[in-house]
Residue, then its C-alpha position, 0 to 999 in steps of 0.5 A: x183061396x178057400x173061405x170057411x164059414x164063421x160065426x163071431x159073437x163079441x161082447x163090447x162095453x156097455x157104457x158107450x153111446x149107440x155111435x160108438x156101438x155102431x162105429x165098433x161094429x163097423x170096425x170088425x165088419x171092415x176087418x173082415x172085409x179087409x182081409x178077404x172076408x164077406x159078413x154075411x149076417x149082422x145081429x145086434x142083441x143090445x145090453x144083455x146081463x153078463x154070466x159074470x162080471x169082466x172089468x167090474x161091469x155086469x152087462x155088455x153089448x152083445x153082437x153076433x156076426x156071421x162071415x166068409x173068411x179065409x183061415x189067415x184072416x182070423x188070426x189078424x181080426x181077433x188079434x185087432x179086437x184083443x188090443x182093443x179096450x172096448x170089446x170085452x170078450x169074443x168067440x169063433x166057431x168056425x162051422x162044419x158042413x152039417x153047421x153050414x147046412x142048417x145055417x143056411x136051412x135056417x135062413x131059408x126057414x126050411x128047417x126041418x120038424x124035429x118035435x111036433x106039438x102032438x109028441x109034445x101033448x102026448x108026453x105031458x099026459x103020460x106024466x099023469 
């Protein structure tokens, strides 16, 4: 069975404690296992300000995923973070070659100099 590469960020309530923002975390990550994926990265970013309010809070606790996941395994995962109340929102990108590639350049720390700090100087002096 062919596996994409994905990214998740998901949104949980704030107002839990650091055991219940690590079980939630544990629960996707067991999602995607169970359904034939392989989490490849984890990021936790922690309580970040909310764009917006969702269900009258105004901060969140944001985690970003990165996974290896046959197709029919979406659907299941985000159906079971949809029904439950502690993960606010949530997004899939499903990368293409060229998202794949710089994900793993990135890792690497390979990527490439698209800007160099002498273009940059030299853009401030012809603003003179």
């Amino acid at each position: 069975m062919k596996k994409d590469f994905y990214e998740m960020t998901y949104i949980l309530n704030p107002v839990l404690d650091d055991e219940k923002f690590s079980e939630l975390v544990s629960y996707v990550n067991k999602l995607i296992e169970d359904n034939g994926g392989e989490v490849a990265e984890v990021d936790e970013w922690g309580v970040r300000k909310l764009a917006y309010d969702i269900d009258k809070k105004s901060t969140g606790y944001y985690v970003n995923l990165y996974f290896n996941a046959p197709a029919d395994a979406i659907g299941v995962v985000e159906r079971n973070m949809r029904i439950n109340d502690d993960i606010l929102r949530y997004l899939t990108l499903k990368y293409d070659p060229k998202m794949t590639r710089y994900y793993e350049l990135r890792k690497k720390g390979d990527l490439p100099v698209v800007f160099d700090e002498v273009d940059e100087e030299n853009d401030e002096n012809d603003d003179d």
